[in-house]
MIFIVEX-925556 format. One record per residue (C-alpha): residue in one letter; x, y, z. Coordinates in pm, whole numbers. Last residue first. Layout:
<nodes>
[node "A", [X, Y, Z]]
...
</nodes>
This chain:
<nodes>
[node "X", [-802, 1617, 1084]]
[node "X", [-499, 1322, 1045]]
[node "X", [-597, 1021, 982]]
[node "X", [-318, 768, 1167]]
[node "X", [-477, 710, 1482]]
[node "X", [-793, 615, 1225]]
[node "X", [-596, 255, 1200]]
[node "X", [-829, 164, 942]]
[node "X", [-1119, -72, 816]]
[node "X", [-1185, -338, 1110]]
[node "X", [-1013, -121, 1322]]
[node "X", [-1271, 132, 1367]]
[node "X", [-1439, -119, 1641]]
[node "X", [-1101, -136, 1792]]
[node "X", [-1107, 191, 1894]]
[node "X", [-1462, 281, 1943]]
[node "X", [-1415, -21, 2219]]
[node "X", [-1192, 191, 2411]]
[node "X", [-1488, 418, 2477]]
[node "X", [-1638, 170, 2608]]
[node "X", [-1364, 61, 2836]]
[node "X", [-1352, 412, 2907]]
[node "X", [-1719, 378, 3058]]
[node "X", [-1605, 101, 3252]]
[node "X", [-1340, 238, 3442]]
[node "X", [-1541, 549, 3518]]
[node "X", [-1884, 339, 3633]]
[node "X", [-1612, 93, 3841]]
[node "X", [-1428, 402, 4015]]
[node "X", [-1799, 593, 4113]]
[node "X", [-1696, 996, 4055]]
[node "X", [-1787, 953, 3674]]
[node "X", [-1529, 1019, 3402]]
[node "X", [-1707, 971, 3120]]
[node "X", [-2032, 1171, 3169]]
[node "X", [-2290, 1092, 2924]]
[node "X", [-2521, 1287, 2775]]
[node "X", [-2420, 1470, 2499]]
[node "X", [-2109, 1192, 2412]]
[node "X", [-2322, 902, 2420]]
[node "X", [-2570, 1092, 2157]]
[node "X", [-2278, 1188, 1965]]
[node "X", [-2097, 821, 1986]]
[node "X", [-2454, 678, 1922]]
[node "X", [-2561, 860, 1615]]
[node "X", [-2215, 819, 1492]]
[node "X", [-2208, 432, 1480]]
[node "X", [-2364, 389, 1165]]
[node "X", [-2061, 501, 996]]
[node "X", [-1875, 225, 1083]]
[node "X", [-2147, -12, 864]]
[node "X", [-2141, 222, 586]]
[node "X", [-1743, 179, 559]]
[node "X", [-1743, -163, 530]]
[node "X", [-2006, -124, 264]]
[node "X", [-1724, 132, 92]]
[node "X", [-1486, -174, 171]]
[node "X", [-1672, -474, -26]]
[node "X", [-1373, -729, 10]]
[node "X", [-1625, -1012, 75]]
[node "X", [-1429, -1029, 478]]
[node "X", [-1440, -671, 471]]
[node "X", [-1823, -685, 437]]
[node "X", [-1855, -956, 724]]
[node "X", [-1620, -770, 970]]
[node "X", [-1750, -395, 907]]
[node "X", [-2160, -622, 967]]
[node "X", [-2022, -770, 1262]]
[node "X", [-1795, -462, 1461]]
[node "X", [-2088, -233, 1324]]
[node "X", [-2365, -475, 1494]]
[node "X", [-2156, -470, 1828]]
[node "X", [-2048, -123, 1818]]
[node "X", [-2403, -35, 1809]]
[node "X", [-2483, -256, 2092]]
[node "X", [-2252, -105, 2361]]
[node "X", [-2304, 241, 2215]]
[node "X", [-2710, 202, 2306]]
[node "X", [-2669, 9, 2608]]
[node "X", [-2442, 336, 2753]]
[node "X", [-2671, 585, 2571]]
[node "X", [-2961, 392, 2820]]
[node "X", [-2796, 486, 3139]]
[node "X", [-2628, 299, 3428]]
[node "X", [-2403, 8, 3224]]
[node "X", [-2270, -176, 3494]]
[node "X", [-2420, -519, 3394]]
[node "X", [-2342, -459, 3037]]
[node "X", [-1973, -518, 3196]]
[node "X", [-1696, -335, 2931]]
[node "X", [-1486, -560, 2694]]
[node "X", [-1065, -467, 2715]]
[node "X", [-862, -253, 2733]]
[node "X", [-842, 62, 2954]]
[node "X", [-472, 43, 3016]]
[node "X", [-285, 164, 3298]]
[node "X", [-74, 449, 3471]]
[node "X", [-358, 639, 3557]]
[node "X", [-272, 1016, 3460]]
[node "X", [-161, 807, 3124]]
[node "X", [-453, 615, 3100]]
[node "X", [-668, 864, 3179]]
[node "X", [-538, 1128, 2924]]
[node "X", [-484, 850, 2657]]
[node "X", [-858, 742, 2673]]
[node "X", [-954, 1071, 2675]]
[node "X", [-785, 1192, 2360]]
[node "X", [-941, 846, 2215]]
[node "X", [-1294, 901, 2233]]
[node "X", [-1264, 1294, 2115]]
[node "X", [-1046, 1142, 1787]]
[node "X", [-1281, 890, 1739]]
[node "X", [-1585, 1141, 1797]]
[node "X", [-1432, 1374, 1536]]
[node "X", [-1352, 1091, 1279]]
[node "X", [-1743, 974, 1311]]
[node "X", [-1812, 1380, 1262]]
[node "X", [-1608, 1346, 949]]
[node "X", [-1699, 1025, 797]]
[node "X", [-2103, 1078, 854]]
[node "X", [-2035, 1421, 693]]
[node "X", [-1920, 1243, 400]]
[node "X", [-1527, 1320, 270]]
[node "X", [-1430, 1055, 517]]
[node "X", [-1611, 759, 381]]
[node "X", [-1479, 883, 27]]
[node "X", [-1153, 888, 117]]
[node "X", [-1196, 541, 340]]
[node "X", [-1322, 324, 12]]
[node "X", [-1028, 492, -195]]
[node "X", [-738, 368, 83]]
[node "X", [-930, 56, 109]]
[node "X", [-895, -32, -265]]
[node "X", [-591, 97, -255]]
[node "X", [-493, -149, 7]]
[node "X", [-681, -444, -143]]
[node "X", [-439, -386, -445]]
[node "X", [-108, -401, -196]]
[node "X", [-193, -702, -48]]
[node "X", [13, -643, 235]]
[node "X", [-201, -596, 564]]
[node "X", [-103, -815, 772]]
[node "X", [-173, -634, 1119]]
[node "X", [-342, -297, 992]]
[node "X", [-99, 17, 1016]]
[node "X", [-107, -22, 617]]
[node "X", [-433, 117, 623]]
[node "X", [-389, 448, 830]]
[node "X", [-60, 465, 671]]
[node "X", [-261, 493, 335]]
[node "X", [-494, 770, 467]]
[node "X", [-244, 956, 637]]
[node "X", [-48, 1014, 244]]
[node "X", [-368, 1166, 78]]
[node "X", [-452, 1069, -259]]
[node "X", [-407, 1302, -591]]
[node "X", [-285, 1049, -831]]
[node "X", [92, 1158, -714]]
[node "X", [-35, 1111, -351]]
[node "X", [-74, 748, -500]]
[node "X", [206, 650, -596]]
[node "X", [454, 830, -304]]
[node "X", [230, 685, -68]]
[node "X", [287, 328, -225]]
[node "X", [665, 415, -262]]
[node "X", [636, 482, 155]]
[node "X", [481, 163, 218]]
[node "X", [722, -39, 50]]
[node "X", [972, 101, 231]]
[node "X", [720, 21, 551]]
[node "X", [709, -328, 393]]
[node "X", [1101, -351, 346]]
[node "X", [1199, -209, 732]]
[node "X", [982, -476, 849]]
[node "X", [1132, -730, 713]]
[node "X", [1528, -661, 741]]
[node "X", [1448, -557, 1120]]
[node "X", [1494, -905, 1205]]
[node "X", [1841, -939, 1033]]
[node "X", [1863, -1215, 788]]
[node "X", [1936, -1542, 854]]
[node "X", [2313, -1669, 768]]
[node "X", [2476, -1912, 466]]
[node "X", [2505, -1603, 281]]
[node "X", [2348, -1794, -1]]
[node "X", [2078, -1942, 196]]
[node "X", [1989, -1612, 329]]
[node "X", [2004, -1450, -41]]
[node "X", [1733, -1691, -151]]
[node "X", [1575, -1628, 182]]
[node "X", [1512, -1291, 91]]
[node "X", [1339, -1375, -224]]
[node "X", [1112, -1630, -70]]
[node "X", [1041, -1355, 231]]
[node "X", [976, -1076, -6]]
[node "X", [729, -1269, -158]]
[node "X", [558, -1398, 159]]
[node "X", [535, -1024, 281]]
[node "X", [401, -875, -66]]
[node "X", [97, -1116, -61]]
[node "X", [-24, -1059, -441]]
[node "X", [-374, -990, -584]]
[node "X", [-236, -825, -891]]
[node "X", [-489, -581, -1054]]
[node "X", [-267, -578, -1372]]
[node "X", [-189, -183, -1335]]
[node "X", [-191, -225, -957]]
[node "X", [77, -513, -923]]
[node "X", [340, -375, -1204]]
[node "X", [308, -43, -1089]]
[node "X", [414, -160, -736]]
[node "X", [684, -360, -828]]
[node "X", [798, -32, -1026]]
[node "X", [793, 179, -758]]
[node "X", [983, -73, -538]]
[node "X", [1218, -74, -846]]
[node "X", [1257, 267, -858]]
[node "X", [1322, 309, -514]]
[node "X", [1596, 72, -501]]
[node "X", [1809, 270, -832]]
[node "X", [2105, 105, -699]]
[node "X", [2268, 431, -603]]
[node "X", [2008, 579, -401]]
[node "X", [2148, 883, -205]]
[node "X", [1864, 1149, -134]]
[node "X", [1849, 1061, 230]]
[node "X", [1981, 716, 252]]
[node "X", [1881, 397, 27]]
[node "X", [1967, 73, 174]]
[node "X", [2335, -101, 133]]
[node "X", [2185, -325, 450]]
[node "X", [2346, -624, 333]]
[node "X", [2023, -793, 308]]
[node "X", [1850, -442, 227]]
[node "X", [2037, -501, -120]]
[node "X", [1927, -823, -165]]
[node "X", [1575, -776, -100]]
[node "X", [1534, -494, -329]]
[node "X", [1732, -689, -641]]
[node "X", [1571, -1014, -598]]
[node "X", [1246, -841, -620]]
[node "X", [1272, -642, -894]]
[node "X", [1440, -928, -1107]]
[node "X", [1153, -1157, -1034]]
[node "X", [858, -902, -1042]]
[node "X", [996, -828, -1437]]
[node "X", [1045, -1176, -1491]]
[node "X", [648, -1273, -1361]]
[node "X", [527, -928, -1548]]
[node "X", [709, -1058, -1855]]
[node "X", [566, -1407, -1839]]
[node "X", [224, -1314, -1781]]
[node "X", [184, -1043, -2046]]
[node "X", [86, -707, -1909]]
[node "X", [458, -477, -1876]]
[node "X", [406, -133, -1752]]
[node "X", [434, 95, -1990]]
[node "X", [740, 364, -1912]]
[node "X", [615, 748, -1807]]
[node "X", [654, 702, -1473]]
[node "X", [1027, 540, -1506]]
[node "X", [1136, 228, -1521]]
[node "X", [849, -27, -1562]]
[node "X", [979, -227, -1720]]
[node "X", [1352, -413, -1708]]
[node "X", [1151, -743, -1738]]
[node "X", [1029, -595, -2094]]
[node "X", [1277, -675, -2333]]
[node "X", [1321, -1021, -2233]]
[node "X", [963, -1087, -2119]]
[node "X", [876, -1028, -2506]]
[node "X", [1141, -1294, -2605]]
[node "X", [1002, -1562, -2408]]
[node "X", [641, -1442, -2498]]
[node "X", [746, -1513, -2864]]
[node "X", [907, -1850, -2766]]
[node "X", [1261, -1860, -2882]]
[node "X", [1380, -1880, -3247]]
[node "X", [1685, -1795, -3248]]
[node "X", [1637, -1437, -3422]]
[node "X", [1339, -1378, -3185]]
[node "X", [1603, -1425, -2878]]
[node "X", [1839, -1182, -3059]]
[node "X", [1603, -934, -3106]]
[node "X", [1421, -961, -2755]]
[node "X", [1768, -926, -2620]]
[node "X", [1855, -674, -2834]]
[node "X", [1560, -467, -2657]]
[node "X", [1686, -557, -2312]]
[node "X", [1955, -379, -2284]]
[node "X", [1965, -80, -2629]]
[node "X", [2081, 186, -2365]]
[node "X", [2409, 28, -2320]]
[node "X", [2505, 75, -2703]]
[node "X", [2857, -46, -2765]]
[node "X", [2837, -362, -2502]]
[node "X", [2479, -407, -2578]]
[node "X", [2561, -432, -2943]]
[node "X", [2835, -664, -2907]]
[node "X", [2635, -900, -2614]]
[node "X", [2719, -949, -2321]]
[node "X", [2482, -762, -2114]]
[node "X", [2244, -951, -2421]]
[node "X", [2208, -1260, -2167]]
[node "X", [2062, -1076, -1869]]
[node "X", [1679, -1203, -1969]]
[node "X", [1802, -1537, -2074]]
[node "X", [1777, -1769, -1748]]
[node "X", [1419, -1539, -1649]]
[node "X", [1257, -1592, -1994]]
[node "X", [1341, -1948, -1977]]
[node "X", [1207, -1979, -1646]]
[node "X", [892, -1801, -1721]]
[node "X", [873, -2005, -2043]]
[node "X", [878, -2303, -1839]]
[node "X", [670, -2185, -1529]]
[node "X", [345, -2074, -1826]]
[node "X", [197, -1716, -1655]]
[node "X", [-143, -1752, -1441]]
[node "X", [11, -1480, -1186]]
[node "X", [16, -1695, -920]]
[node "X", [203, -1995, -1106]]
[node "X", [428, -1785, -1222]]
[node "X", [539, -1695, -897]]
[node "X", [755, -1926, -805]]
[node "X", [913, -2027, -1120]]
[node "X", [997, -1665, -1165]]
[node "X", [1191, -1690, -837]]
[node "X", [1395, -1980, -903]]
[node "X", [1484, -1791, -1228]]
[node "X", [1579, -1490, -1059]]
[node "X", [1770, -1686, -839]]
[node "X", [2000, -1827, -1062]]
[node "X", [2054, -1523, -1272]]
[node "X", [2162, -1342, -967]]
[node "X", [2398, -1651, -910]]
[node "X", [2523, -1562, -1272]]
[node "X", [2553, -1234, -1227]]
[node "X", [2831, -1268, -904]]
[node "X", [2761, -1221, -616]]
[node "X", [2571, -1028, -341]]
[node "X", [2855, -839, -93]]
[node "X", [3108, -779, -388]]
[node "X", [2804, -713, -622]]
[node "X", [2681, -796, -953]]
[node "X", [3067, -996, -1015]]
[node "X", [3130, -1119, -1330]]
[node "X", [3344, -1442, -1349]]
[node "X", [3006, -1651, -1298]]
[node "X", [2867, -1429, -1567]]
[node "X", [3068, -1586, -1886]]
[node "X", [2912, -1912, -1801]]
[node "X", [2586, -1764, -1946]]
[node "X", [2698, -1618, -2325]]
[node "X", [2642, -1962, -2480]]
[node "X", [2256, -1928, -2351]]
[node "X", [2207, -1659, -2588]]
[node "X", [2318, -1828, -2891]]
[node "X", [2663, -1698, -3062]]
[node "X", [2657, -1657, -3461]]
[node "X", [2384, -1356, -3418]]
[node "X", [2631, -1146, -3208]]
[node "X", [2859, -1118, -3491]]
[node "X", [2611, -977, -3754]]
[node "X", [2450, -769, -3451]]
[node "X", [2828, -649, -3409]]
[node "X", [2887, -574, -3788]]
[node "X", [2559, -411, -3784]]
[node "X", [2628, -131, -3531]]
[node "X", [2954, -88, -3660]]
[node "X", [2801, -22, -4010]]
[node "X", [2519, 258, -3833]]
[node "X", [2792, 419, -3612]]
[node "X", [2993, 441, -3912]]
[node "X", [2661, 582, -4141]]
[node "X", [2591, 838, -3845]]
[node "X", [2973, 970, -3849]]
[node "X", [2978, 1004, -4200]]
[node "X", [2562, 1163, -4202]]
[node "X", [2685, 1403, -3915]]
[node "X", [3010, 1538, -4131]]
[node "X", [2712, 1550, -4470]]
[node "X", [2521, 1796, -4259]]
[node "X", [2788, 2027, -4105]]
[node "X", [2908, 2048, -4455]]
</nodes>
């Protein structure tokens, strides 16, 4: 009985269901669209249809970038909210995005039209595939991006464990959606078109902090992503702390070059005489009141170790510069590493702070140039150990 009660309600479910794809079918997709400027997405963004809008001027954008065809990216992008108002949509929510697809196939759209349709939603959830046609990862980026820049717009950011617009999920899936197709993408330009979308809109600029708050959002998600695959969270701030660094492939790439560095004894003791260099150079600067920046004077160098840091750094600073500049981070790496012989041999036999004011001031200008010498591949303020 309990049987043949779920097959009547299952066979209902089953006719409704194709009674509204019957009646869906005799309206086109594009039919639906005027509906949305009486919808609103947001009291402070919208309504749907000016979401639509810039969605679509976004896809155009980056289509070219990610090798994807601008008319069927626009196309996608125009229909991709269509089957919201839709019959089946409207009686099965969870079914967005797939009717779409159906309903786009059914009128004949361009296969990778209808494909973007279904999959600009994607991905959702850590377990979701992450979309790899051209068009459907240009939608997908699109509607992700619109909807993260808008919201931190009108500042309705995520707070503590409160995230009602699902922001983090969509940073998380921008971020999927760049590293799983090995995406060489500038995320600060991006976010900028999109937020100025909503700035022209608003008729206003947006905040200064609005920028900066996004990448180091964006930053977090990333540490979130990759501590899950078993990275360590210092070692991506350590990258990201890097003026302009926002092409978020190239960062993992870094962030796995500078592991392995620092799992080598060469990468730990290096660390260790960062961390010693830079301990004094805050204690003197402090008990000073001044910085120790910029290049030392070879001319007041006193002992050979001195000569010997000077021109390591040098060479490193070149050869870290040229293989960053070719992408080719582990050699980036090598080339730091070869400064440890001459930070520990500096180190043995060299007294920093030396009772003659211009040897002292000098030496920590040395020492300062450790710093920035490391710089070329990470903040290592940020490494932790």
């Amino acid at each position: 009985a309990i049987v043949a009660g779920n097959e009547r309600v299952i066979r209902a479910r089953l006719a409704d269901a194709k009674f509204f794809y019957d009646t869906d079918l005799k309206t086109r997709l594009e039919e639906r669209l005027p509906k949305f400027e009486q919808i609103v997405f947001h009291e402070k963004l919208g309504t749907q249809a000016a979401r639509i809008a810039r969605i679509e001027r976004l896809a155009a954008e980056l289509a070219p970038r990610l090798g994807a065809d601008i008319v069927k990216a626009e196309r996608a992008a125009r229909l991709a909210k269509a089957d919201l108002l839709t019959e089946v949509v409207g009686e099965f929510p969870e079914t967005q995005g797939l009717m779409g697809r159906y309903y786009a196939e059914a009128q004949g759209e361009d296969e990778a039209v209808a494909r973007a349709i279904e999959d600009h939603y994607k991905p959702q959830g850590p377990g979701d595939l992450v979309p790899a046609d051209p068009v459907a990862i240009t939608v997908a980026l699109a509607d992700k991006l619109d909807i993260l820049t808008g919201f931190w717009f009108v500042d309705e950011k995520p707070t503590g464990s409160k995230d009602p617009f699902a922001l983090r999920r969509a940073a998380l899936g921008v971020i999927r959606l760049i590293l799983s197709n090995d995406l060489r993408l500038p995320l600060r330009a991006l976010l900028a078109s999109a937020l100025g979308a909503h700035a022209a809109a608003a008729g206003r600029t947006a905040a200064d902090t609005v920028m900066p708050d996004l990448v180091v959002f964006f930053a977090d998600r990333l540490e979130v992503q990759l501590r899950e695959q078993g990275a360590r969270h210092d070692l991506v701030d350590a990258v990201f702390a890097l003026e302009g660094q926002d092409d978020l492939l190239m960062i993992v790439r870094r962030v796995e070059a500078l592991a392995a560095f620092l799992d080598t004894d060469d990468g730990k003791n290096l660390l260790a005489g960062y961390k010693r260099a830079t301990n004094i150079i805050r204690i003197e600067e402090k008990k000073d009141g001044r910085a120790y920046t910029g290049a030392p004077d070879p001319a007041l160098f006193a002992q050979p170790e001195e000569r010997g840091l000077a021109s390591a750094i040098e060479v490193a600073r070149k050869d870290a510069a040229a293989a960053v500049a070719r992408e080719d981070f582990a050699a980036a790496m090598a080339a730091i590493a070869r400064l440890r012989p001459a930070v520990d041999v500096f180190f043995d036999r060299v007294t920093v702070n030396a009772e003659d004011r211009a040897l002292r001031e000098n030496r920590l200008k040395l020492l300062n140039e450790i710093r920035e010498a490391t710089r070329a591949v990470a903040d290592f303020s940020r490494i932790e150990g």
